[in-house]
N, C-alpha and C positions, 0 to 999 in steps of 0.2 A: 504494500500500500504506500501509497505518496504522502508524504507530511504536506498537504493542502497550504498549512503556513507559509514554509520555506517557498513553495512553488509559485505564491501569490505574492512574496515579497519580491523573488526576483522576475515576473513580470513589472511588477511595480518600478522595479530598477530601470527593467529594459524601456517602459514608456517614457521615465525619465530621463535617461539618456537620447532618448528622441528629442524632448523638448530641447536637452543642450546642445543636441548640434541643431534645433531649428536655432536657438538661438545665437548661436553661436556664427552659423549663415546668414542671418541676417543681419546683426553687426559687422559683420566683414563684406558684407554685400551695402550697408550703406556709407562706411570707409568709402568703397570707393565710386559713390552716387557724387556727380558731376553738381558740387555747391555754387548757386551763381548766387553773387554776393548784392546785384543789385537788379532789380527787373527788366530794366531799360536793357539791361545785357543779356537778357533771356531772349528776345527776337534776335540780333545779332548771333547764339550760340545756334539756333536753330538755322538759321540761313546756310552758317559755314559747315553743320552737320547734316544737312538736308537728304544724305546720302546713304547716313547713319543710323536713320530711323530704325526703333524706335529712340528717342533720346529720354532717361531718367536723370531728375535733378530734384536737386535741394531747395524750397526758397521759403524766405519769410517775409512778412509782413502784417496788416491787418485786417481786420475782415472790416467788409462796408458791402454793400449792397444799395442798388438806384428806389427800390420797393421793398424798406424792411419790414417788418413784422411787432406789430405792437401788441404787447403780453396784454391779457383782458383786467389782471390783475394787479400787476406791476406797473412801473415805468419804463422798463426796460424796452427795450427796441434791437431787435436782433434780424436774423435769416434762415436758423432752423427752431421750430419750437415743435415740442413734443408734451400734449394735454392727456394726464390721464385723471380717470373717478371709480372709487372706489366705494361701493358700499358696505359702511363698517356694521356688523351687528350682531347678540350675542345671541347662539345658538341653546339649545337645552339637548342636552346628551343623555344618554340612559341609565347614567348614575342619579341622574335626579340636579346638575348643578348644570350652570351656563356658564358658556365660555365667550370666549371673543376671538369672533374670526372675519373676514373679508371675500367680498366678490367683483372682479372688475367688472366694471358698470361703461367705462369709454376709455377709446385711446385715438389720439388723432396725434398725427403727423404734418409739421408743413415746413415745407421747403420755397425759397426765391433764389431765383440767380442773383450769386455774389460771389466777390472776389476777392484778393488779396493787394494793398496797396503798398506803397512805400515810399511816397513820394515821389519818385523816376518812373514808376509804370504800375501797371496794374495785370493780373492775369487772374482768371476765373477759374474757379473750381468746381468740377464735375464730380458727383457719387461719394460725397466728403462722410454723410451718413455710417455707407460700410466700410469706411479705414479704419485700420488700427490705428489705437491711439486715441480715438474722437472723442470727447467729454463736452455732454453740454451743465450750463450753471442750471441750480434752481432759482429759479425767479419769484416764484411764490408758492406758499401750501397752504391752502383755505380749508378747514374744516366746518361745513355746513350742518348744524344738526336737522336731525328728524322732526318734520311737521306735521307729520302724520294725524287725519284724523283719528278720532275716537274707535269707531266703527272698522278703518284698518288696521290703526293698532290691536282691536281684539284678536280679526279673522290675525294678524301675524303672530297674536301669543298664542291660539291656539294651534298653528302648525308651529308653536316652539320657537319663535321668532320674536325680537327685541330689537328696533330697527335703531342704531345711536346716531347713523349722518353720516353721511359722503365727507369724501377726503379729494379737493382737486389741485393738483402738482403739475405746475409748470414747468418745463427744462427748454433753457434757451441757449442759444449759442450768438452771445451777445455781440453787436456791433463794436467794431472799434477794440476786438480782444484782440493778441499778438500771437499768430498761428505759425506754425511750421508745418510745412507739405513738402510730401517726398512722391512723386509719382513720375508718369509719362506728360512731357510738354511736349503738344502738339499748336500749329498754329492753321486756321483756315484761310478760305479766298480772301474774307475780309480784314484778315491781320489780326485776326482776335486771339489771343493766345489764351490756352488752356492746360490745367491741370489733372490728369483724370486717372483713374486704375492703369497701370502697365497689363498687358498681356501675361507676361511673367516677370515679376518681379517685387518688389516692395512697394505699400502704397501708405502713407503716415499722413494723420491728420492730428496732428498735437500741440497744446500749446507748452512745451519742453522742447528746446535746442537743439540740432542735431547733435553737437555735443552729449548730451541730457539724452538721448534715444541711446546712443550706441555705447554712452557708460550703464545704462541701466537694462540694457541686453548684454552687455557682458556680461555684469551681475548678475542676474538670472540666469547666465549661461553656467557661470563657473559653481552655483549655487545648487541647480538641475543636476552638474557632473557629481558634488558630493553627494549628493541625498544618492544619487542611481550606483556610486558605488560601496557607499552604509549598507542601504538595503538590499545590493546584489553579494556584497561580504555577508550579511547577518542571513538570507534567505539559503546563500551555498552552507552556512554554517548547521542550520535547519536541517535542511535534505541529508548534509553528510549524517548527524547526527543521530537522525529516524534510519540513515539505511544503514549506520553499524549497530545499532539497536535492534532493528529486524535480524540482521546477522546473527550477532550472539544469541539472540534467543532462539533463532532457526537450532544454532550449533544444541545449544543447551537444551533443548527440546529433543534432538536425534539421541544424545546422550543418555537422556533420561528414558529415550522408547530403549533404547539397546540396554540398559540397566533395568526394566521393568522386562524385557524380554528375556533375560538373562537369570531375572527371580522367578517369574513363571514356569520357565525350563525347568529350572531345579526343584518349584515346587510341585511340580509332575512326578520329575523323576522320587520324590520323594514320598508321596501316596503311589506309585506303582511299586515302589521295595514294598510300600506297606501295604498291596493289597498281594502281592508275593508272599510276604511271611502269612498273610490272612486266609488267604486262600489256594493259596499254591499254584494259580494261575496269573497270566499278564495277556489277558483279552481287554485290550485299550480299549474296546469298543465297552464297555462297562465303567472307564472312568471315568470319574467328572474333572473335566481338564479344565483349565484356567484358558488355556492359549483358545484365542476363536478359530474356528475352523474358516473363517473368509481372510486368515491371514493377519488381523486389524491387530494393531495395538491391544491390549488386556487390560480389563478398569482394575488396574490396581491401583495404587496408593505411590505414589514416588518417593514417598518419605522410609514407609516398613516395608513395603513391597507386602501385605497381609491383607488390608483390608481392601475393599472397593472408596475410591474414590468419591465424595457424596459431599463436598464443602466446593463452594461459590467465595471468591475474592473477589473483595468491591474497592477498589473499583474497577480492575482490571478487567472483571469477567473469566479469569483460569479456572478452571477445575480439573485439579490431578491428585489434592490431597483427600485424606478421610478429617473428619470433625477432630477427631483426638488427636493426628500431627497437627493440623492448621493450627490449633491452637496454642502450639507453639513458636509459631512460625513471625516472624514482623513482614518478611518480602518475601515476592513471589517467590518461588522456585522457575517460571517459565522466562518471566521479564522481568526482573527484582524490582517490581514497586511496589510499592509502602502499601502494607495492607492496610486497610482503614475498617474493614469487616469482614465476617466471615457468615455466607447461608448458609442452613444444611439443603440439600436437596435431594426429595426425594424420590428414587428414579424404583420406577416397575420392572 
């Protein structure tokens, strides 16, 4: 049998090791993402690489948008806002007590065309949504209570319901924040330059430096490699463990059949002298032998080799002793662990 442990810690290992070389590729993959330091020079990089396509680059600046978005609750004014509602309310369980739990009630998303500025130019960002990296702020958390009338309020406590009030949570991604984007610059007929997902490659939407990306993917790089090789040392250490453990007790198991095989024998040989002196005959087919005729193992007792075997170790589950060794027993005889009890059981 497999020590399930050991075997699930080093999966655990090997997925983390995944993640350090994703990250670990991705930091060395944006080392060396093409950093253009002013935007104005982003049209120029694309002209003289035209041939080069696709081109992946670095750039910063701030977000602004021509139609931004005005929070319902806030003053903020942004380009992406994300509204969600939640209705909060305590439920009755079948223990007899209420709890408090939640169900989403709305979620709206909206997006405007906008871009990133810096003074010298400007370039627009496409799918900033699904990059890594992307945070938007909270703007507002309104919690509306329950006005429920009288008449709903019943019908809800009788289906065990206690309504307390919506919860609605603004996320924006504010005007005038200072973003770093890492993706594909393309530019169209009309000169518009854009930033948008690579094909294959890295796409970052953060407000953290490239600096700040590729130190904090190292770190989680080099962080991933410890834990993947803790848990693939402590998981190898698992398996080796349970399989010299099966071992010895494999051994010590053969040992103990050839040592109960070896008392059986003799205790044959020993009522056939004595049905010789008894009777002056040795017609085997009249003795009551120990050894089974399908070959099997013989319940005896691994301790006196006398009696039949009839005590349960708990927690292990062995039975090979009688009640009166076990009892003196602390560890198995098959797998030495600690006995903590002893059944008798009783077999037909």
């Amino acid at each position: 049998m497999l020590s399930w442990g050991g075997l699930t810690l080093c999966l655990s290992g090997a997925a983390l090791y995944c993640l350090s070389s994703n990250s670990g590729r991705d930091a060395a993959t944006l080392r060396n993402v093409k950093r253009v330091n002013q935007l104005r020079d982003l049209a120029i990089l694309l002209e003289s690489a035209c041939k080069a396509l696709p081109v992946v680059v670095t750039v910063a600046g701030r977000v602004g948008s021509e139609t931004p978005i005005s929070c319902e609750h806030s003053s903020l004014r942004g380009v992406i806002l994300e509204e969600t509602a939640e209705q909060h309310f305590l439920k009755h369980n079948d223990t007899g007590s209420w709890i408090q739990d939640s169900a989403l009630m709305l979620s709206i998303s909206k997006e405007v065309p906008w871009y990133l500025e810096d003074g010298s130019g400007r370039v627009y960002v496409v799918g900033a949504r699904g990059a890594t990296g992307m945070e938007l702020t909270v703007a507002s958390e309104v919690f509306e209570e329950s006005g429920r009338s009288l008449v709903r309020g019943t019908l809800d406590y009788l289906q065990g319901l206690k309504m307390l009030g919506v919860k609605r949570v603004e996320r924006v991604l504010p005007t005038g924040t200072a973003l770093t984007v890492v993706g594909e610059a393309v530019q169209d007929d009309r000169g518009i330059l854009r930033i948008q997902r690579p094909h294959k490659g890295p796409f970052y939407v953060s407000p953290k430096s490239i600096d700040q990306l590729i130190a904090n993917l190292g770190k989680w790089s080099r962080w991933y490699k410890y834990l993947s090789l803790g848990f693939t040392a402590f998981g190898i250490y698992l398996l080796t463990s349970h399989a010299v453990k099966h071992f010895l007790e494999k051994r010590r198991r053969a040992a103990l059949q050839r040592r109960v095989m070896e008392a059986a024998a003799q205790r044959l040989e020993r009522r056939t002298d004595m049905e010789d002196n008894r009777e002056g005959t040795t017609d085997k087919c009249d003795i009551d032998t120990t050894v089974k005729k399908d070959g099997t193992l013989p319940d005896l007792c691994v301790i006196c080799f006398e009696h039949e075997y009839n005590a349960v170790f708990v927690p292990c589950g062995h039975m090979c002793c009688c009640t009166s060794c076990s009892s003196q027993l602390v560890y198995c005889p098959l797998c030495r662990s600690r006995i903590n009890q002893v059944v008798k059981a009783y077999r037909h």
